[in-house]
C-alpha positions in Angstrom: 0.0 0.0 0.0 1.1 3.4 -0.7 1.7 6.1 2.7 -1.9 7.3 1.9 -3.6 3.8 1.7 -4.1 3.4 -1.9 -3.0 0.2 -3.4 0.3 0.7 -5.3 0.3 -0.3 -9.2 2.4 -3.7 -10.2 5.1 -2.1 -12.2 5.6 -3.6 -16.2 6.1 -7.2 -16.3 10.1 -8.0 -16.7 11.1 -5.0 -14.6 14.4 -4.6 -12.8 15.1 -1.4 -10.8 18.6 0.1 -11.9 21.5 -0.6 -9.4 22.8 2.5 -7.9 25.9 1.7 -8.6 26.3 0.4 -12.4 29.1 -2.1 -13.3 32.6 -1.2 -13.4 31.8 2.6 -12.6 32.6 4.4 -9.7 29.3 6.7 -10.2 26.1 6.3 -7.6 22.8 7.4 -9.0 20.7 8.1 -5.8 16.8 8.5 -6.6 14.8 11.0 -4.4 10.8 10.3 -3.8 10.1 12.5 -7.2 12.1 10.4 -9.1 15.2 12.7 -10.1 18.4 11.2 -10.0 21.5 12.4 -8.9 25.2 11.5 -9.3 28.2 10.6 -7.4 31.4 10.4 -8.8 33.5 8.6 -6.4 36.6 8.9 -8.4 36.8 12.1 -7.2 37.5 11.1 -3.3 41.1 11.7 -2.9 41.8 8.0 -1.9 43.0 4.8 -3.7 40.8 3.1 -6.4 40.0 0.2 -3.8 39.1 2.3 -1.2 37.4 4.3 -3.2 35.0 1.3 -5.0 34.9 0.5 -1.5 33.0 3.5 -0.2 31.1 4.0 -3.9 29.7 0.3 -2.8 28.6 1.3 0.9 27.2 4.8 -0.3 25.1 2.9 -2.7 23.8 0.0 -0.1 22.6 2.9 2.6 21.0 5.1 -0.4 18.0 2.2 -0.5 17.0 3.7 2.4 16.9 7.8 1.4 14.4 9.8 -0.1 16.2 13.0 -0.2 19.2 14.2 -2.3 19.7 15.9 0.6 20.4 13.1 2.3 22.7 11.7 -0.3 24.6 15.5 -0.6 25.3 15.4 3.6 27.2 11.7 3.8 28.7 12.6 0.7 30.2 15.8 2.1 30.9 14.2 5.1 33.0 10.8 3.0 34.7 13.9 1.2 36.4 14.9 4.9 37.1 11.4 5.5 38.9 10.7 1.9 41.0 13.9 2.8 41.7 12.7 6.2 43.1 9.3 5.1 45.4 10.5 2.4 46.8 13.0 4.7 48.1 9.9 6.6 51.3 9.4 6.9 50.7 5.9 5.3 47.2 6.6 3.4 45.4 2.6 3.7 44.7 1.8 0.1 41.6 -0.1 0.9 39.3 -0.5 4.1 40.6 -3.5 5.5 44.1 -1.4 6.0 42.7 0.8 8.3 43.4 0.4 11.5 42.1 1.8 15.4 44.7 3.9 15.6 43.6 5.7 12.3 40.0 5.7 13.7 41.2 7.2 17.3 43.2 10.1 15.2 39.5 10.9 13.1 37.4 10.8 16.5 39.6 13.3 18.2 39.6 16.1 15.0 36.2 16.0 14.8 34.3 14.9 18.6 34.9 18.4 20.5 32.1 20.0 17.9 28.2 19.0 16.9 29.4 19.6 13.7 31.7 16.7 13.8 30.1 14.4 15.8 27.6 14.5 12.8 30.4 13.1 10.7 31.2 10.5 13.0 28.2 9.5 13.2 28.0 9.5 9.2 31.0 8.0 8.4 30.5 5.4 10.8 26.8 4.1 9.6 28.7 3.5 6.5 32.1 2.0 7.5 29.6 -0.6 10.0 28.2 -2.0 6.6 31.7 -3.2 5.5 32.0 -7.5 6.5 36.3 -6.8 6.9 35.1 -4.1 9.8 33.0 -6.1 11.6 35.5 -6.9 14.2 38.5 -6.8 16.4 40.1 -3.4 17.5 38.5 -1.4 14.5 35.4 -2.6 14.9 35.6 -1.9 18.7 37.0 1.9 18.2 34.0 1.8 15.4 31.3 0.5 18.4 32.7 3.8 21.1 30.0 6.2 22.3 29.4 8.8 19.9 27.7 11.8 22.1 24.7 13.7 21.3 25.0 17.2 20.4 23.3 19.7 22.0 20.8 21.8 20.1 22.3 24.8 18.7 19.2 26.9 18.7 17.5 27.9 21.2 13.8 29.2 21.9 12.6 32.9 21.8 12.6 35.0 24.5 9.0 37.0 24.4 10.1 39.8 23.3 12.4 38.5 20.5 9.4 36.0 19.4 7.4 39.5 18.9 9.7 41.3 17.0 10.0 38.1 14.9 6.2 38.0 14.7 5.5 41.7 14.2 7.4 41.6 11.6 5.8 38.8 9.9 2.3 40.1 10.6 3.4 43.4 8.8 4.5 42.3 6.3 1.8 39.8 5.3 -1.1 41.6 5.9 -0.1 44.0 3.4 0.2 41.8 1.2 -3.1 40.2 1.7 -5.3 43.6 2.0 -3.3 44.3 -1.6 -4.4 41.2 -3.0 -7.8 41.6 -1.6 -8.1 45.0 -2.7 -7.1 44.4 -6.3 -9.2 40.7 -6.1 -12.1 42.8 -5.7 -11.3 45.1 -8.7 -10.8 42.4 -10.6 -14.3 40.7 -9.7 -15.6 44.2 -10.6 -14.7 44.3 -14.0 -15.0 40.7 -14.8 -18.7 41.0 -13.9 -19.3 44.2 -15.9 -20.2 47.0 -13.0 -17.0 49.1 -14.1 -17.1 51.8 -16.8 -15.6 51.2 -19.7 -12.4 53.1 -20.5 -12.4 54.3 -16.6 -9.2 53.9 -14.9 -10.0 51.2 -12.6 -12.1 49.5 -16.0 -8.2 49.1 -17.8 -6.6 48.4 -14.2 -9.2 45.5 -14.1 -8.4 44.3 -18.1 -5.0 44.6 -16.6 -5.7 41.9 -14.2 -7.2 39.6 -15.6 -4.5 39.0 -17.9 -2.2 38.8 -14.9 -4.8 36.1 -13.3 -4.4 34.0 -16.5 -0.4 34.8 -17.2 0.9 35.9 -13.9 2.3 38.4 -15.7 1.7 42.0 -16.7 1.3 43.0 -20.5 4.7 43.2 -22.2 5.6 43.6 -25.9 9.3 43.5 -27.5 11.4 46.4 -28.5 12.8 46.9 -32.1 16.0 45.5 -30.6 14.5 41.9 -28.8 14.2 44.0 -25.4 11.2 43.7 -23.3 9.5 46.3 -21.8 6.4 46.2 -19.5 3.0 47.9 -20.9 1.3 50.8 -18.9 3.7 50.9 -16.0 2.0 54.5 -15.8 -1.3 53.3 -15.1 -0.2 50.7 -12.3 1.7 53.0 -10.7 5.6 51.7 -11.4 7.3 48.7 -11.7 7.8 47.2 -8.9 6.2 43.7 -8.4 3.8 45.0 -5.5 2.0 47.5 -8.2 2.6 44.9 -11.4 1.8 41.1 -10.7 2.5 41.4 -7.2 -1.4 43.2 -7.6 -2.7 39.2 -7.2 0.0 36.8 -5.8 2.5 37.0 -3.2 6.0 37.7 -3.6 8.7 34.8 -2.2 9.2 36.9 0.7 5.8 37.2 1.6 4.9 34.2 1.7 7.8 33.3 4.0 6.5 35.8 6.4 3.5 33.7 6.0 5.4 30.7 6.6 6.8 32.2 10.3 3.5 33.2 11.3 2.3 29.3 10.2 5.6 28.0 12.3 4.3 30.5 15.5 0.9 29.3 15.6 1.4 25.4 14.4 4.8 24.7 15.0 5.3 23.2 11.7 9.0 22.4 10.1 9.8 23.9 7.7 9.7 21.3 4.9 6.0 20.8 5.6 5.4 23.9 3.6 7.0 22.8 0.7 4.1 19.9 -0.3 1.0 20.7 1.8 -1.8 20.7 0.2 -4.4 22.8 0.0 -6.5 22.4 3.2 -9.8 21.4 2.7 -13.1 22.0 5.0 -14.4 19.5 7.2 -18.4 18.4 6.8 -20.3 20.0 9.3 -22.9 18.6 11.1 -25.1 22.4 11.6 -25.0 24.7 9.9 -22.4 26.8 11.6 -20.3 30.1 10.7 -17.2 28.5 11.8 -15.2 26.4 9.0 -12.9 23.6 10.2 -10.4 23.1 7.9 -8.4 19.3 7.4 -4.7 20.6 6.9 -2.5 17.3 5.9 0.7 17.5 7.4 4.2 15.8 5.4 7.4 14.6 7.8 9.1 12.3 6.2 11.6 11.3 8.8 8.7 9.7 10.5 9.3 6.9 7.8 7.7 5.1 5.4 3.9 4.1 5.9 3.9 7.3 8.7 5.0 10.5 6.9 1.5 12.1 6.8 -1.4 12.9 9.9 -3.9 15.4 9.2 -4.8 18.4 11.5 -8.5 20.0 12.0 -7.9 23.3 12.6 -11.4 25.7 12.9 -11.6 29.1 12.3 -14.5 30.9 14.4 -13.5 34.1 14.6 -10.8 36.9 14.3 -8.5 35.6 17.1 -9.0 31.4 16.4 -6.3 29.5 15.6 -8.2 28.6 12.0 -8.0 32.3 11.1 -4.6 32.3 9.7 -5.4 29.3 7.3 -8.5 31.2 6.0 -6.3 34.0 5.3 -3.4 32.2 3.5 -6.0 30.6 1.7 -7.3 33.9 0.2 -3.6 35.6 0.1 -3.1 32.0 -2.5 -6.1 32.3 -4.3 -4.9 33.1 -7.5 -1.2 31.3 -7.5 -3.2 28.4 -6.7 -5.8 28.5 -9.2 -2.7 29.7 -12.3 -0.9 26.1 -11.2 -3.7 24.2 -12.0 -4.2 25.9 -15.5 -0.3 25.3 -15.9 -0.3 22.1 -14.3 -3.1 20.2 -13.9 -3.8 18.4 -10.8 -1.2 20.6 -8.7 -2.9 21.2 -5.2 -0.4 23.0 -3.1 -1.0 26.0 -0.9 2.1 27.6 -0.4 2.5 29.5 -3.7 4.3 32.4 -4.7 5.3 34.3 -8.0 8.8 33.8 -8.7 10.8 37.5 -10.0 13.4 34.9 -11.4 11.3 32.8 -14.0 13.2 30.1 -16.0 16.3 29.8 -13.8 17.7 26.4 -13.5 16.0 24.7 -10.9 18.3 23.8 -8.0 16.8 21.8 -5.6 15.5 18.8 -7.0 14.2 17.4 -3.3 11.4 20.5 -3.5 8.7 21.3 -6.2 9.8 22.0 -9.4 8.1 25.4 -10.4 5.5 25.6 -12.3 6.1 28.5 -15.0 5.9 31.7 -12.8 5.1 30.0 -9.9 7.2 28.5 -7.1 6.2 26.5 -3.9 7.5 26.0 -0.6 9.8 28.1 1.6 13.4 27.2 1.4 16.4 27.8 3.6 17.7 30.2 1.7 14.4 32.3 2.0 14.3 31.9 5.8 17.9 34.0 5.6 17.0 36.4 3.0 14.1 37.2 4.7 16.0 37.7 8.3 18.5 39.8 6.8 15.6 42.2 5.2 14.1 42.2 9.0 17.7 42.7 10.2 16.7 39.7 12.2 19.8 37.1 13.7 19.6 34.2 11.2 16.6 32.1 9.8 13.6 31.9 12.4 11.8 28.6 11.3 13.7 26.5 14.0 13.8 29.1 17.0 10.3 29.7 16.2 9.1 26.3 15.8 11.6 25.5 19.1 9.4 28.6 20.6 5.9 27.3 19.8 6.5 23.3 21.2 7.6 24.6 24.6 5.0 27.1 24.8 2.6 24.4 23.8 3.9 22.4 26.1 3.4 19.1 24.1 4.8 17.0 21.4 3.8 18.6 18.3 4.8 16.1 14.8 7.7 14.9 17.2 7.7 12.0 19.3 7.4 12.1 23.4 11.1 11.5 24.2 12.2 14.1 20.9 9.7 16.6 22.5 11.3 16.1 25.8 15.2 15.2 25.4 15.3 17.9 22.1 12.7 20.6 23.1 12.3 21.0 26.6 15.2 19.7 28.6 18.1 21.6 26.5 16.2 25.3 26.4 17.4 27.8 28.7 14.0 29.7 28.5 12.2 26.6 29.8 15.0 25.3 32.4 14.8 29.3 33.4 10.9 28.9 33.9 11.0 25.9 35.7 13.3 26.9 38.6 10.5 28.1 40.7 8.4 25.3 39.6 11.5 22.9 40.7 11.4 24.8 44.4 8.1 24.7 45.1 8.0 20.7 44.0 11.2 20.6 46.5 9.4 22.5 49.4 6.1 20.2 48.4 8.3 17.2 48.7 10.6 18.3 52.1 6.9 19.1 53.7 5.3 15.7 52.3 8.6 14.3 54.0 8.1 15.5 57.4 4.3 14.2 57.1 5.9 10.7 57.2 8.6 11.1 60.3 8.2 10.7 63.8 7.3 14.2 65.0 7.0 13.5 68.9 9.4 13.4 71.8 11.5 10.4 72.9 11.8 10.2 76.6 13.6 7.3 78.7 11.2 6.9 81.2 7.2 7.9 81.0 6.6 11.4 82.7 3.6 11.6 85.1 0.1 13.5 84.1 0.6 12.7 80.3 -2.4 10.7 79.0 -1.7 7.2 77.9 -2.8 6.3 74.3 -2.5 3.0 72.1 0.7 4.2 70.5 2.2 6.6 72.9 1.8 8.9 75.4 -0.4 12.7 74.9 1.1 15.7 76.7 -1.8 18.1 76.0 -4.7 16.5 73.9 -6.5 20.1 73.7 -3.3 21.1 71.7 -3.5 18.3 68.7 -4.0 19.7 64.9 -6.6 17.8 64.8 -9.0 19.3 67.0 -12.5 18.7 67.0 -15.5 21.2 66.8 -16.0 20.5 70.5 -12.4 20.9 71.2 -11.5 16.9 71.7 -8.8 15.7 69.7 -9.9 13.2 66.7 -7.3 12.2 65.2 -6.5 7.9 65.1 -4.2 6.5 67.7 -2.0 6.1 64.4 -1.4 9.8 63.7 -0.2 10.1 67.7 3.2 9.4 65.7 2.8 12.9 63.7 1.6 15.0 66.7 4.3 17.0 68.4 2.7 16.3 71.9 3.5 12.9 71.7 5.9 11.4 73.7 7.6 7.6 73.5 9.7 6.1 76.5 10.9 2.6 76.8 7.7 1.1 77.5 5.9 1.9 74.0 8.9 0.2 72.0 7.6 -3.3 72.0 4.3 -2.5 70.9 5.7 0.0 68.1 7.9 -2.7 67.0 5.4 -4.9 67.4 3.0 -3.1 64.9 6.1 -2.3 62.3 6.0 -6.0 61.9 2.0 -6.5 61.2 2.0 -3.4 58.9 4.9 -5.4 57.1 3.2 -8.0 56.8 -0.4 -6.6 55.4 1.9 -5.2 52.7 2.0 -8.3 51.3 -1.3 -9.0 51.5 -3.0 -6.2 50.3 -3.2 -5.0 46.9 -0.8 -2.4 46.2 -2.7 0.9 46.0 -4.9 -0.1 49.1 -1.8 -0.5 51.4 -0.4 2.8 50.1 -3.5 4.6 50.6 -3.9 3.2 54.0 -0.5 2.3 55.6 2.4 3.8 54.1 2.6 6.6 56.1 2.3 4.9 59.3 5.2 2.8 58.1 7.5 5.4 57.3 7.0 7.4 60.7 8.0 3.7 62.1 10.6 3.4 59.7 11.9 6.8 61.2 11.6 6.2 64.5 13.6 2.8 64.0 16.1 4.7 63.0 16.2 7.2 66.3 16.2 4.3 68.6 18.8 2.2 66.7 18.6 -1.2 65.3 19.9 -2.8 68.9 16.8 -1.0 70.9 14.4 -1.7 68.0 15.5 -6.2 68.1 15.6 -6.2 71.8 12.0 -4.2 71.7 10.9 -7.0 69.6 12.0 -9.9 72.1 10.0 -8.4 74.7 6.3 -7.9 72.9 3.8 -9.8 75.0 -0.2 -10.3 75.1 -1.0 -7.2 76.0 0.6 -6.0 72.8 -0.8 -8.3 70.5 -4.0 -7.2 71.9 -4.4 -3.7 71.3 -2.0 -3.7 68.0 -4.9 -6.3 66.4 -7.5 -3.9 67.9 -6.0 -1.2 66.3 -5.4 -2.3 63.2 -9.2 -3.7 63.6 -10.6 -0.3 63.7 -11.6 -1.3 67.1 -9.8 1.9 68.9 -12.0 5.0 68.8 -9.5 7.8 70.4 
């Protein structure tokens, strides 16, 4: 089955998938999920010819599992340090099976001290593990050593850097919207014939339909092949906000729609690149509010588990769902041009291009369709900083920002959300100190709730009030006073009342009860015992340990009938105090 349930087709009967690595070459073809191909020539690796057939046959093994040229561009870079490494050596090995720990020990201590090169240990390693002549003695061992995580570079906005960020991303969006809206309403205007002809805003309108069916202005061609644009009087200039910027959104504004999607959702960044338009859920009433299904792509998840689908309701001007209503309108037109161009393209994130017919790049991202380009790249995230004169890219300090405000996992799993998110972010570890100190005050008072808080006296002092567990200096003075000024708390709890006072004669029976309380613990289901006991065995527990384990055996040797007596009375719930 495909990732989105539909039964794959059988491919053509006879058919062999291409090796990545073809017969007596040294060139990998790695094939990304769109089904561009892209080469690597290992013959450039500044190694031996065995070593390098060696790695050219381990790249092409671990490509079955990418989907990304990305994927394939990072190990290659990182195979590229480790061919320069080697032939650096004093004695360059000419094929795997000559390199030796003491090699291995040199390349872990150039590059463990940064996250940069404990990536390309990491790397290098998941492809030296598939070679059989590494698979053990001292290589393999130096190959097996701890590699340690790195810390996460970025961390989360403080509030008022997360404003600035988003200010500035509002800003500059909503401009952009009310301009399309503004001259999406023109546009309607003359389209349905209420504009006078040969008025100003009547040829602004012909204007715009054209760019609705083009995505481009009028031009025509000079005498000499140059092109010039058509009534840049009329519009107002040249610039793409008053030209075909008029209906779609220029790359920079949709990546300021992009950070205020990564603020609100928390999405990565690649999701933008291939999410589809968002549809609307059925409703079961008739409602003003539109929940919207927004299918979300993370292809690390793995196959079988790169997409989940979000419902995401808009019900007014400050619901989450608001933003996708607008970005849905701010797309209108970009969206409705691809499918002309291209039919069957669906994606939201759409934006006129200002460099049409430039080789495209990136193959792991949408091609563009004629004017038209989709996604947000990384590249975009830094020009888009440096126009805000913002530090760097925001997508992963704002989506960093968003998970720990959220306070859950969001497309990550628990222990990512936790070990990633949470636990490394100064902002959070800042926030939680005073919710670690009031958990440790919580925990130091539950503490002294369980230890003996009476007196221990070595002989019983006259005109205190004998009680099944102790002795009572001044019942009238017990926290647990009744309305008629009688103490009511159980002969248990005497342990936790500061007026209560234990002399030698009490220590058999105490010891006495430790023992049954022991032994109901083993016959009562687990929660029960807790609920009832535990605390009266930890104030024994602590009072043990004041007398001493010599007091506490010889207490033990000395329990007689009387004891038995009132501790099964006791336990009974035959003891009213």
């Amino acid at each position: 089955m495909s990732p989105r349930g539909r039964r794959a087709a059988r491919p053509p009967s006879g058919h062999r998938a291409e090796a990545p690595l073809a017969q007596g070459t040294l060139v990998v073809t790695v094939l990304n999920k769109a089904g561009h191909a892209k080469e690597f020539d290992f013959a450039q690796l500044a190694v031996a010819a065995p070593m390098q057939q060696s790695l050219a046959v381990l790249f092409a093994a671990q490509s079955a599992r990418w989907t990304s040229h990305g994927t394939a561009e990072s190990t290659w870079k990182k195979l590229h340090l480790f061919a320069r490494f080697l032939s650096e050596l004093e004695r360059p090995p000419p094929d795997l099976d000559g390199l030796t720990a003491a090699m291995l020990k040199r390349w872990r201590t150039r590059h463990i001290g940064s996250s940069a090169g404990r990536n390309t240990l990491q790397l290098v390693r998941a492809l030296l593990w598939r070679d059989p002549r590494l698979a053990d003695g001292p290589v393999a061992e130096e190959l097996a050593r701890r590699i340690p995580s790195s810390s996460p570079s970025k961390q989360s906005y403080d509030e008022e850097e997360r404003e600035r960020v988003r200010l500035a991303a509002q800003k500059q969006f909503r401009a952009a919207l009310l301009r399309i809206r503004d001259n999406s309403e023109l546009l309607h205007q003359w389209r349905s014939g209420t504009l006078d002809e040969g008025s100003r805003e009547w040829r602004i309108g012909q204007i715009l339909d054209e760019v609705a069916r083009t995505g481009d202005v009028p031009r025509k061609v000079g005498p000499q092949g140059r092109v010039f644009m058509r009534n840049h009087r009329l519009l107002g200039g040249r610039s793409p906000e008053v030209t075909w910027g008029r209906l779609f959104l220029t790359r920079g504004e949709l990546t300021a729609l992009a950070v205020l999607l990564t603020d609100r959702f928390g999405w990565n960044l690649s999701v933008y690149d291939r999410m589809p338009t968002p549809t609307i859920a059925p409703a079961v009433a008739e409602t003003a509010a539109k929940t919207y299904q927004v299918q979300i792509e993370k292809r690390r998840r793995g196959g079988g588990r790169w997409y989940s689908t979000e419902n995401i309701t808009d019900s007014g001007a400050s619901s989450r769902g608001r933003l996708i209503t607008q970005a849905l309108e701010a797309t209108e037109h970009g969206r409705h041009l691809a499918a002309r161009l291209a039919p069957g393209t669906d994606l939201l994130m759409v934006a006129r291009t200002g460099r049409i017919g430039q080789e495209h790049q990136d193959l792991d991202r949408p091609m563009p369709v004629g004017p038209l380009a989709f996604g947000v790249s990384g590249t975009d995230g830094r020009r888009w900083a440096r126009a805000h004169q913002l530090g760097g890219s925001p997508f992963q300090r704002t989506r960093r920002t968003t998970v720990t405000r959220e306070g859950r996992p969001l497309q990550q799993a628990l222990g990512t959300h936790e070990s990633v998110y949470v636990l490394p972010d100064k902002h959070v570890q800042r926030a939680a100190q005073s919710v670690i100190a009031d958990g440790a005050a919580e925990a130091l008072e539950q503490a002294r709730d369980v230890v003996f808080r009476g007196s221990l006296n070595p002989r019983r002092v006259p005109g205190h009030q004998e009680t099944a567990t102790a002795d009572c200096e001044d019942a009238t003075a017990s926290p647990w006073l009744a309305a008629d000024g009688d103490c009511r708390a159980d002969y248990l709890l005497c342990l936790a009342c500061p007026n209560a006072h234990v002399h030698p004669g009490h220590h058999p029976r105490l010891a006495h009860l430790h023992q049954r309380l022991l032994s109901l613990r083993s016959a009562l289901p687990e929660d029960l015992w807790n609920r009832h006991w535990q605390d009266h065995l930890l104030r024994l527990d602590d009072l043990r340990s004041k007398l001493g384990p010599a007091a506490w055996s010889a207490a033990l040797g000395q329990v007689d009938e009387g004891d038995h007596l009132v501790i099964d009375l006791l336990l009974e719930g035959n003891l009213a105090p």
